[in-house]
C-alpha positions as CSV (number, residue, x, y, z in Angstrom):
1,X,-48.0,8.5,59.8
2,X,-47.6,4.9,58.9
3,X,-44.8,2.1,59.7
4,X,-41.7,3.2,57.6
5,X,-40.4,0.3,56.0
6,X,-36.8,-0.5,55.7
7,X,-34.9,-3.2,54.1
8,X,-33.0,-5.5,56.4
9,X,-29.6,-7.1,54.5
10,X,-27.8,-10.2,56.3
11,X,-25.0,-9.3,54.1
12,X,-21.5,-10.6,54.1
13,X,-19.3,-9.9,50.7
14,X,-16.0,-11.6,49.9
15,X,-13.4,-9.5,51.5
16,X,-12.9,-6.9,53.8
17,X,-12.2,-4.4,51.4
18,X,-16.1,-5.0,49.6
19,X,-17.5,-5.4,52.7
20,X,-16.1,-1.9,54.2
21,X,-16.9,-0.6,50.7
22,X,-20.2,-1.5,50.8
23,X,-20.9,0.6,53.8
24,X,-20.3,3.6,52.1
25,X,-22.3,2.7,48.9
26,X,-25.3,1.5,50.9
27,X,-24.9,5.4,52.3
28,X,-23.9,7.3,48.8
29,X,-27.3,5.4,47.4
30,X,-29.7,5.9,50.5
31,X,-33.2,5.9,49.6
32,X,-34.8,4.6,52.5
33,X,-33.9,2.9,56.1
34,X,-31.6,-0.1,55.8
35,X,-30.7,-2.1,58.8
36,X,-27.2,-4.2,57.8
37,X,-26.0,-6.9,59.4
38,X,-22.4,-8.7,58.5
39,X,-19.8,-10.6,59.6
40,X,-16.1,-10.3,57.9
41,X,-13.0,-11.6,57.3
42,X,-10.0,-11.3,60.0
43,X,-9.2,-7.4,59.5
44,X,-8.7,-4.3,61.3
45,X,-10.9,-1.5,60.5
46,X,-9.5,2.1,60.9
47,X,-11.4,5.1,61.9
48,X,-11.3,7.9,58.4
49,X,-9.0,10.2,59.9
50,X,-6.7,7.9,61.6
51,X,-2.8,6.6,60.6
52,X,-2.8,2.4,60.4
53,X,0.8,2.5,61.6
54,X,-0.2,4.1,64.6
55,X,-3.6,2.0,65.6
56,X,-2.2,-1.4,64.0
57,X,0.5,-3.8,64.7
58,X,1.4,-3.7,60.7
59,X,4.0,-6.4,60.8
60,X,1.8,-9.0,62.9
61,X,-1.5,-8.2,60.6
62,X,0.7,-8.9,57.8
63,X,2.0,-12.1,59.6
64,X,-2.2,-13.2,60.6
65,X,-3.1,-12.5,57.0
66,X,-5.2,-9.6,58.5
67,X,-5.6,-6.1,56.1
68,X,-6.0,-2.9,57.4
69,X,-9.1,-1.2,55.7
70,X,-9.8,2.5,56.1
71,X,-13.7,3.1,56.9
72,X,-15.5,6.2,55.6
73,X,-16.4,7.0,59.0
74,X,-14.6,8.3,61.8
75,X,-14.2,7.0,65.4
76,X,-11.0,4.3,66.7
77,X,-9.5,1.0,65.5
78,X,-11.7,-2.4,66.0
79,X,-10.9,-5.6,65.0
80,X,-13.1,-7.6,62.6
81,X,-13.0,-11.5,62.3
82,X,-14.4,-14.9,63.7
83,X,-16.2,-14.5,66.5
84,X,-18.2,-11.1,66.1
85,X,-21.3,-9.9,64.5
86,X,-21.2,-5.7,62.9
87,X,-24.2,-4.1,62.7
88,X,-25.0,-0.8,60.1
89,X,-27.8,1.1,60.7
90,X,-28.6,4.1,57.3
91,X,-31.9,6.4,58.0
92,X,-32.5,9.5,55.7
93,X,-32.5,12.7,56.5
94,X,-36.5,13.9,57.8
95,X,-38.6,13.7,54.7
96,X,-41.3,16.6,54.2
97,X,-44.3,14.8,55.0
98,X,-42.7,14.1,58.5
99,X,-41.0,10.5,57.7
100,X,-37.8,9.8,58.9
101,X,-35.5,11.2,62.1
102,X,-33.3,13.8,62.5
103,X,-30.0,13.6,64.1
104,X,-27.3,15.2,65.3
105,X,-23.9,14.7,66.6
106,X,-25.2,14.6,70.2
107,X,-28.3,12.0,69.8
108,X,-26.8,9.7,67.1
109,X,-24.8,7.3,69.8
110,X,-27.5,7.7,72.2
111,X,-30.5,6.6,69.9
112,X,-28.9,3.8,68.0
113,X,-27.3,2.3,71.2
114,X,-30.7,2.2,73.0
115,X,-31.7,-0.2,70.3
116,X,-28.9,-2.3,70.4
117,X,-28.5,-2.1,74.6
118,X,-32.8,-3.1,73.9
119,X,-32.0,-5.7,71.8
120,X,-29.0,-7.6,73.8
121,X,-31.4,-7.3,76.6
122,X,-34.4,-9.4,75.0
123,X,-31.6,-11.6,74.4
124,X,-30.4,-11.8,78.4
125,X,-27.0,-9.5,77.9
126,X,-26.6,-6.9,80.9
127,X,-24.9,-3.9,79.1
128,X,-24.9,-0.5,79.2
129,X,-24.8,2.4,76.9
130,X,-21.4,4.0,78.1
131,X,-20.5,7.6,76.1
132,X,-19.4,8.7,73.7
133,X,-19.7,5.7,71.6
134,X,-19.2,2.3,73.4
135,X,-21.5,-0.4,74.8
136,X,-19.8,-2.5,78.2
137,X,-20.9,-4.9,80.3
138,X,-18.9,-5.6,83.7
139,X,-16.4,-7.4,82.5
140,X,-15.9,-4.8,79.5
141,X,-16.1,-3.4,76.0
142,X,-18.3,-5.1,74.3
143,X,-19.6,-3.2,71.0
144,X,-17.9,0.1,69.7
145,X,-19.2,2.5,67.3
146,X,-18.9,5.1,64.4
147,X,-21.3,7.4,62.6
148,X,-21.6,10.0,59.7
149,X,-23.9,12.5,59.1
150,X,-24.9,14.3,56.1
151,X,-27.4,16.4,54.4
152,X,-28.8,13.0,52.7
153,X,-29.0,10.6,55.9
154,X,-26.8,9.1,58.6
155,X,-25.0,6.0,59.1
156,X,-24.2,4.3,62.1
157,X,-22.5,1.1,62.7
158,X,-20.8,-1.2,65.0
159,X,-19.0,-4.2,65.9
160,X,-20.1,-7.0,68.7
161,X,-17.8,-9.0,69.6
162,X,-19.2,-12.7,70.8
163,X,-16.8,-15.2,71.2
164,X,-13.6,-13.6,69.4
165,X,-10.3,-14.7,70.5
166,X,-9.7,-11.4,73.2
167,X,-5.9,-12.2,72.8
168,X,-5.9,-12.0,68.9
169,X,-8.1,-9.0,69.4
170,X,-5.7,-6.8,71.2
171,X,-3.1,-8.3,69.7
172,X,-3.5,-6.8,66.0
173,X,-5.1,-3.4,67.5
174,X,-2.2,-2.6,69.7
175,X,-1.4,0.7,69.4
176,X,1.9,2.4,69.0
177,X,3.6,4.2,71.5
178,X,5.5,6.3,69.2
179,X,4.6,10.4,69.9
180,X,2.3,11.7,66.6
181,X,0.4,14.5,65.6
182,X,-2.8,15.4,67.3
183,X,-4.7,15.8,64.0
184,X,-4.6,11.6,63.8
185,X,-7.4,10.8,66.5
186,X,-5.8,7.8,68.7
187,X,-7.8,4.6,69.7
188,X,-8.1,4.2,73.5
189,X,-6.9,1.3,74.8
190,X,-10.1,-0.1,77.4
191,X,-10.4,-3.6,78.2
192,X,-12.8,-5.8,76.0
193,X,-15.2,-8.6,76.8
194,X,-17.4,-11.0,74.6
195,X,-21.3,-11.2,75.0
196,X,-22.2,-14.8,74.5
197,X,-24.8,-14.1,72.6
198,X,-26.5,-16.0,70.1
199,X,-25.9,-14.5,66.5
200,X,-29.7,-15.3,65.0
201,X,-31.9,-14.4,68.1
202,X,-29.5,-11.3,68.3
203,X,-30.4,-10.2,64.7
204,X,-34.0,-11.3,65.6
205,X,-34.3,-9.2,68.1
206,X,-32.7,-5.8,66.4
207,X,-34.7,-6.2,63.6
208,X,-37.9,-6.0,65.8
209,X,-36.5,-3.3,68.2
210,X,-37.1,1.1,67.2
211,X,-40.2,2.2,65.0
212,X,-39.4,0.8,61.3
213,X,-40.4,-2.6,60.5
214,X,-37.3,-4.2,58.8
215,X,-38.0,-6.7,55.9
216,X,-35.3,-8.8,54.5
217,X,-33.9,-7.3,50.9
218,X,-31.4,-7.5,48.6
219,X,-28.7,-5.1,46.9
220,X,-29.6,-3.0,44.0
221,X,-27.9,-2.8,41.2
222,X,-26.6,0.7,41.8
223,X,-25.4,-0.5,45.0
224,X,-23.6,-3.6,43.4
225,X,-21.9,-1.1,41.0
226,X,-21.3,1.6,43.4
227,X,-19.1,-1.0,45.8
228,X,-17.5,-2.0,43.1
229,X,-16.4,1.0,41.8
230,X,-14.9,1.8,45.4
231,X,-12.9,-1.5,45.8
232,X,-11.6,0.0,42.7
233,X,-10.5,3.8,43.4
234,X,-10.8,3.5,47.0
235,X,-10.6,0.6,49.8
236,X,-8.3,-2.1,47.9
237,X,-6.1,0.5,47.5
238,X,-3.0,0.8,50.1
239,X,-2.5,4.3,49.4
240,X,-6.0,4.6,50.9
241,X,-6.0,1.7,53.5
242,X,-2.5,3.0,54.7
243,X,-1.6,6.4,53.9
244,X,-1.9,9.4,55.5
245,X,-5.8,10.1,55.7
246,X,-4.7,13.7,55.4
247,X,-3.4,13.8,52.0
248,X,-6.4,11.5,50.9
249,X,-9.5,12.8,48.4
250,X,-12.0,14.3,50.7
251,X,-15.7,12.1,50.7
């Protein structure tokens, strides 16, 4: 089997709500291994299943000209904004003639934090993969993640925070104490850190890191379109960004 190929995008839209969509069109059109990397605009991003009023200081976001935006994927609130670096990594399912990996719910975490943990290392970062889904050094939280898995391919993606302002941070993720249903998964509150590291020998060094070569690409059309078309129906919507995720149209 030869080196599968995959497109690497250094990709940051206009707003939150585009960039967040995007993720989900880059998975809906998945034809081969993409490797994402994007910064965003001052935002907090909410796990799929989760209730903003409960994972967000509303009032203050509002205040710091900071939206809530609903992810696709599940997992806890993270802040996005000056000072960190989100990764996305899409893979298709196994092909026939053997291409491809094939995850599960157990191994997803594990196998894209090694590369990540591998690539902060070339890059002098002591960190650790810590489970289920977080990457720490000593002093703390350092890169959370989320995934989703379907019959066409997985997605996972993270945020690394670098020299974000750890006060503004936990500031507009602060949870509420208020009492709520179980079916709303809660953010854990754990203490956060920045990396130091440098943003280009970062991407560098996870582009080069796992078994696909990565090659720098562009959108398609079709994926143009596609996040379009969700800004539209979907993420700049606050019915979708701050409702209840229950009462929402399923993926």
């Amino acid at each position: 089997m030869g080196v599968v190929r995959g497109r690497l995008l250094d990709l940051t839209l206009q707003d939150p709500y585009s960039n967040v969509a995007l993720e989900e069109a880059l998975f809906r059109h998945l034809r081969g291994p993409v490797l994402r990397i994007w910064d965003n605009q001052k935002s907090v991003i909410i796990g799929r299943a989760q209730l903003a009023e409960l994972e967000a200081d509303l009032e203050l976001c509002k205040e710091r000209a900071a939206p809530v935006v609903r992810r696709f994927t599940a997992g806890g609130a993270v802040y996005h904004g000056p000072g960190n670096v989100n990764w996305s990594f899409l893979e298709p399912r196994s092909a026939a003639d053997g291409e491809g990996r094939v995850f599960d719910a157990k191994t997803v975490f594990l196998s894209f934090a090694a590369v990540v943990v591998g690539a902060l290392a070339d890059c002098s970062v002591d960190c650790i993969f810590e489970p289920p889904n977080r990457i720490v050094t000593a002093e703390g939280k350092i890169s959370g993640m989320a995934a989703y898995m379907s019959g066409a391919g997985v997605i996972c993606h993270g945020t690394l925070l670098i020299s974000a302002d750890l006060r503004e941070v936990e500031a507009l993720t602060k949870t509420s104490p208020a009492p709520a249903d179980r079916r709303y998964p809660r953010s854990r509150g754990v203490r956060v850190a920045n990396c130091g590291v440098d943003r280009a020998r970062f991407v560098d060094a996870l582009a080069a890191r796992g078994n696909l070569a990565y090659s720098a690409g562009d959108l398609t059309q079709e994926e143009r379109s596609a996040t379009i078309r969700l800004v539209k129906e979907r993420y700049g919507r606050e019915e979708w960004n701050l409702g209840d995720p229950f009462v929402l149209d399923d993926l």
